[in-house]
N, C-alpha and C positions, 0 to 999 in steps of 0.2 A: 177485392180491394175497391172501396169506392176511389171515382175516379172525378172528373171536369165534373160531367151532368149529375151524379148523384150529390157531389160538395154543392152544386148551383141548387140543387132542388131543395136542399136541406136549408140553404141560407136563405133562400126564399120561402120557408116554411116557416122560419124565423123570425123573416120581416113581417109576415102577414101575423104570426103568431104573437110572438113575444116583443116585437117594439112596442116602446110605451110603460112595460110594467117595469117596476123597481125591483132589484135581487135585494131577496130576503137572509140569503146568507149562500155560500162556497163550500160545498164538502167536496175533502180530496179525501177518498177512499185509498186507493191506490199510491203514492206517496211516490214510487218509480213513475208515474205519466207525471207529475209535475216538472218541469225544466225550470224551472225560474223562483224564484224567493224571493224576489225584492222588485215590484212590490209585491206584499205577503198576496192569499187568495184573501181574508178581512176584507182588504183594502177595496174591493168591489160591492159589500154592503151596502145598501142603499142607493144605489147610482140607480140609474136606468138606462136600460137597454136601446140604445137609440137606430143602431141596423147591423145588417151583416151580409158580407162577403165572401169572396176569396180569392186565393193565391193560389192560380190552378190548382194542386190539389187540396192546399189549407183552408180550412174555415175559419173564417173571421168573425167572433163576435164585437160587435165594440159597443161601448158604454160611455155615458156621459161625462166628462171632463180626461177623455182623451186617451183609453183604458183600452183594451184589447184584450181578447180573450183569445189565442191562436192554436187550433188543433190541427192535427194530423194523424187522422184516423187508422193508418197502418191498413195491414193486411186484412187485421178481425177487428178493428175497433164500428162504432156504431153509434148516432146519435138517435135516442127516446126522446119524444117530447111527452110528457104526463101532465095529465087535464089536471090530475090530484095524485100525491102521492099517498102509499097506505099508514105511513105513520110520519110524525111529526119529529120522531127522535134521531139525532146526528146519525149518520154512516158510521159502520165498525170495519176499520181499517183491514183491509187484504180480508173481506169475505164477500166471496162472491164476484160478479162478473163487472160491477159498477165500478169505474173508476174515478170519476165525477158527477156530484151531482151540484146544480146550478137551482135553484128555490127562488119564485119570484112570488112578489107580493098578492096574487089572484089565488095563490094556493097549488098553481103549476109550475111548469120547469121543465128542465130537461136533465136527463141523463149521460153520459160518454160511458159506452159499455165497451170491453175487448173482451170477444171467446180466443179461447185455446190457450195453451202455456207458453207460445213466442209472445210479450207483455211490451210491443211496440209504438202503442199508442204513447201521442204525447201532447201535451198541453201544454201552452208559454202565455204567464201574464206580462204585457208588457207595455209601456208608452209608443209605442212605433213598429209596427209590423216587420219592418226592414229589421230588427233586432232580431228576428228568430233567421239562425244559420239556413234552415234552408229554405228560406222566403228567399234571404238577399241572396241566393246563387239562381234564383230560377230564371230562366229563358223568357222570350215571348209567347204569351197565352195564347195554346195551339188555337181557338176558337177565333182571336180578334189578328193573327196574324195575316197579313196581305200577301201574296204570294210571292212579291220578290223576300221580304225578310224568309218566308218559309223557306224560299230554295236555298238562301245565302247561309241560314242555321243550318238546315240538312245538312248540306256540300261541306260545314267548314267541320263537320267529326266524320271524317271517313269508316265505314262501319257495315254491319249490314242492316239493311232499311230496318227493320226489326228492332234492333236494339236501341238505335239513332232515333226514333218515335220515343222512346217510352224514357229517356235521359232528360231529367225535367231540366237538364242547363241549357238542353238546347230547345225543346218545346215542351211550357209549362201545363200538364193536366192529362196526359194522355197514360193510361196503363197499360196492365198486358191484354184485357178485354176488350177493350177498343182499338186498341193498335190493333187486334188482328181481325177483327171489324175493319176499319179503315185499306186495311191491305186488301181484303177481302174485293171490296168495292172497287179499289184503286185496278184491284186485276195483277197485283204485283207481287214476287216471291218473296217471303220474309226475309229470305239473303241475301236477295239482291244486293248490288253495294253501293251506297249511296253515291259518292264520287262517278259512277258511272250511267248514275239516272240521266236521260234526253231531259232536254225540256219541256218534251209531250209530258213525259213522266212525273217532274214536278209538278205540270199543271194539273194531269191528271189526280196525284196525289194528293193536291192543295184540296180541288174541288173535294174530293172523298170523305176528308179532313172534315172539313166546313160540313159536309151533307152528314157525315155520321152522328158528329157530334152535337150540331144544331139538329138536328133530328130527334136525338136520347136529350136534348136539355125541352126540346117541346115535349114530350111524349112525358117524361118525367116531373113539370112544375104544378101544383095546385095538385100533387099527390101526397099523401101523409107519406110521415117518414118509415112508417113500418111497410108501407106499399112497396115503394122504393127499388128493393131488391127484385121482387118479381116482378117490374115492369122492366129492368134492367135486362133479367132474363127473356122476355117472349121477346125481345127485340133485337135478340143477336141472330146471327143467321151463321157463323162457322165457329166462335168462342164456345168453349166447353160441350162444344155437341159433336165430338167424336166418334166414329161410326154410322150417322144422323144423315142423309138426305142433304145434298146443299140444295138449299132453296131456288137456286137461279138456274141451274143447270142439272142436277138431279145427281151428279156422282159423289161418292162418299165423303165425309168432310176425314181429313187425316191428321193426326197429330205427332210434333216431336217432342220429347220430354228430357229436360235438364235436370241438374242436379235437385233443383228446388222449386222450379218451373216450369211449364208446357207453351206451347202454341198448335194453334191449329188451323189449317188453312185446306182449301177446294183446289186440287192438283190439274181438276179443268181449267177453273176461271183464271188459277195463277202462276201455275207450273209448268204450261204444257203440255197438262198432263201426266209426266213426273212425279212419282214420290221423292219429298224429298227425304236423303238418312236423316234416321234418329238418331241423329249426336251432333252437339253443338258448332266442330269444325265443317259440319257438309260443304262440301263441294259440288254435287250434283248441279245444283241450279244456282245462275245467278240473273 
């Protein structure tokens, strides 16, 4: 799932790319990623593209006289950007992986693709950002948070550290590959519970935060957008490399696996050494 630094890298690929030019026209391929009807996709013909953002994990396009374009790329969704696309003629509803395509007047544009059959991508056209449901519930952007809001968000969902990262109400942008990155770093059990973090711990946590994630939004800007994914990858050190060497210390990286989900963490750097059980209630570690 793209997360903070790959939405920051996209919107900045954006800005360098596409401010400036005027849409030539809005195909909605996929007709389930639209949220919103009013105003129609039309309704962004001709405007220009003036910058874009986002809302930890939303990307924000916006367009001249006050338009927004708001995605949320889901689990498999993806933004193309295309110098030229191969033909000229409208999108054919529900074929293929394109959900949106955006056509600007240079004869480029971009894309919103989702693989696989979960069809969670979503796109909201709208006068005001704060209108898409889950813009207006998100937290403080784990990135520009100060460390007293970080600890006072943590502390106020009792949890384990784990899940309390990755709940964008209470820090906006973090997923499940950075959060276990960030724990990684922090040196902290994804069980831990938050109500019983020191305040070494939040600090230490805050910094980890800031260092991971300023770290993947440096490493990640002034890359194209098909780059993106694999630079994501060479730069995790315990996400998705189960089995794999931890880089800091050399013992196995191990993983616990939920219903629909995994993590994985170094049982030196965070455990004590400890495995923890594979199943969600563990109590092993906290």
């Amino acid at each position: 799932m793209p997360e903070l630094p790959e939405v920051e890298a996209l919107a900045g690929y954006l800005r360098e790319r596409a401010v400036g030019r005027r849409v030539e026209r809005v195909e909605v391929a996929a007709i389930s990623a639209l949220k919103t009807y009013d105003p129609p996709p039309s309704a962004v013909a001709g405007r220009a593209v003036v910058g874009a953002g986002r809302y930890g994990k939303f990307l924000d396009v916006r367009f001249d006289e006050g338009l927004h374009l708001v995605v949320h790329l889901a689990r498999a969704g993806w933004l193309h950007y295309r110098e030229a696309f191969p033909s000229a003629a409208p999108l054919r509803p529900g074929k293929g992986p394109i959900a949106l395509r955006v056509r600007l007047d240079d004869g480029s544009g971009f894309d919103l693709t989702e693989a696989g059959t979960q069809k969670k991508l979503a796109a909201y056209l709208v006068t005001d950002p704060a209108l898409v449901p889950g813009v207006g519930k998100l937290g403080p952007d784990a990135l520009e948070a100060d460390l007293a809001t970080f600890g006072a968000q943590l502390r106020s969902r009792r949890g384990q550290v784990k899940g309390v990262l990755t709940d964008q109400s209470v820090l906006a942008g973090i997923g499940n590959a950075y959060s276990d990155e960030i724990l990684h770093a922090a040196k902290l059990s994804p069980f831990a519970i938050t109500d019983r973090l020191t305040d070494d711990q939040l600090a230490t946590l805050h910094a980890a935060t800031r260092a991971v994630l300023g770290d993947a939004v440096r490493r990640s800007m002034g890359q194209r957008a098909a780059e993106l994914k694999g630079e994501k990858r060479s730069g995790l050190k315990v996400h998705a490399r189960k089995g794999l060497p931890c880089p800091v210390c050399g013992d196995l990286v191990r993983e616990v696996s939920f219903a629909d989900s995994s993590l994985q963490y170094c049982p030196t750097c965070q455990t004590g050494g400890k495995p923890l059980a594979d199943r969600r209630l563990s109590r092993l570690v906290r």
